[in-house]
N, C-alpha and C positions, 0 to 999 in steps of 0.2 A: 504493500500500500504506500508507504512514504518513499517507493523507487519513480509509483508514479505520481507524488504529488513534488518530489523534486531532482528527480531524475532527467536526464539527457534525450534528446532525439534519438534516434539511431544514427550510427556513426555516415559520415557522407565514406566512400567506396563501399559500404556494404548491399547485398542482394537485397534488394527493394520486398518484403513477402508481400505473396499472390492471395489475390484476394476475388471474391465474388460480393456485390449488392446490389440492390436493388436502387433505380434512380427514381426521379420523384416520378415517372409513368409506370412505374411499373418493371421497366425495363430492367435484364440483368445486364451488369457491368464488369468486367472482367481484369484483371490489371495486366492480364498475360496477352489476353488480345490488342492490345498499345504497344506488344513487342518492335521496335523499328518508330516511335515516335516519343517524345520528353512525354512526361505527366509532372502534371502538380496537383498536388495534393494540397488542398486547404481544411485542414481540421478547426471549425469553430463550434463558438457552447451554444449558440441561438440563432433562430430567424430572426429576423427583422429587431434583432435588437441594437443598439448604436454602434459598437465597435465592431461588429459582424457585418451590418451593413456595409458600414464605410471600407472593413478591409475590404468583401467582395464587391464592391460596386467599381474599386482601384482595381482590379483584376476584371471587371467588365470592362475598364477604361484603358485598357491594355489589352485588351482582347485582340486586335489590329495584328501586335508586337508578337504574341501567343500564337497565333496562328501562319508570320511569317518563319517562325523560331521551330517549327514543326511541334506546337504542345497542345497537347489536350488539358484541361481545368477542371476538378472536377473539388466542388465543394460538400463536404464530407463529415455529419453528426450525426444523432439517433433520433431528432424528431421526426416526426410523420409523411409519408408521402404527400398528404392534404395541405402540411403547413410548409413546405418544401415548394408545390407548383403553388403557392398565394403568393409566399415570399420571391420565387424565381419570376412572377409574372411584373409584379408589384413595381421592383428593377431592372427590367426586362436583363434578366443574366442570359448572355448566351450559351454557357455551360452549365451542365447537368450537378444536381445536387443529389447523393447520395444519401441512403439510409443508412444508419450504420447499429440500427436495433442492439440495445448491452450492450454497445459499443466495441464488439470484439474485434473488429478491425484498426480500429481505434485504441486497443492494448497491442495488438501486433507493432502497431506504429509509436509506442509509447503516448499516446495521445490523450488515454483514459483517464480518468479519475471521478470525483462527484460529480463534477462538470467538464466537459471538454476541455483539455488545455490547448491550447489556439496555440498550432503547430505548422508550420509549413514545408515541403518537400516538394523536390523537383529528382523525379526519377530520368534517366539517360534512359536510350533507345537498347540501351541493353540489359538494363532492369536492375542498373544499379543507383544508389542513392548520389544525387550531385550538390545536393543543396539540402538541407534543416537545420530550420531555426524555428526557435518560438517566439511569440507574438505577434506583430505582425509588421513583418519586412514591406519594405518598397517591392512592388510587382516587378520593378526593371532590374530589381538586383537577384530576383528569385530567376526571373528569364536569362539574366546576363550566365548563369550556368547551364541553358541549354547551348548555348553558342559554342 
């Protein structure tokens, strides 16, 4: 318990773990299937709440960047698929927000705790880890490690 309330990201060169969730349609999402493109990973604690907002709305504001950098975005907690499409509509996010139910993918990533610890990662096209940090970075310095 106190590894994840002050414990580290995962180490950057480590093997990114494979994961399966659900995004806010329903849809499965896969980490292994993004083999050959960057991912980021945005672990936060809430929708539509201030600091959540504002990081991802900077990662919709970059989204441009993201998609010439070859990355998919994928924002990533345990509430609801219902309050996932109100929030992703709300700010029109162009990337997919994941379920992360018990937040088990969210302990894989060190991310867990009472609340989401707002984590960020940017995995390589080879599925390894290029970037984690916690809080919440500038989007062009999370991207500047897919380059």
């Amino acid at each position: 318990m106190l590894s994840s309330l002050f414990g580290s990201p995962l180490p950057v060169g480590a093997e990114a773990p494979d994961f399966e969730l659900p995004d806010q349609d329903g849809n499965a999402v896969r980490l292994s299937d993004f083999r050959g493109k960057n991912v980021v990973l945005v672990f936060y604690p809430g929708d539509d709440t201030p600091t959540c907002t504002k990081q991802l709305c900077e990662f919709r504001d970059a989204w441009a960047d993201a998609k010439r950098s070859n990355t998919a975005v994928f924002g990533v907690n345990p509430w609801s698929e219902g309050s996932h499409v109100k929030f992703r509509a709300k700010y029109k996010l162009p990337f997919p927000l994941l379920v992360d139910k018990g937040q088990r993918v969210g302990s894989l990533y060190r991310a867990s705790s009472l609340i989401v610890r707002r984590t960020v990662y940017l995995i390589g096209p080879d599925g390894r880890i290029r970037y984690a940090e916690r809080g919440k970075p500038d989007p062009a310095a999370v991207l500047a490690a897919a380059l």
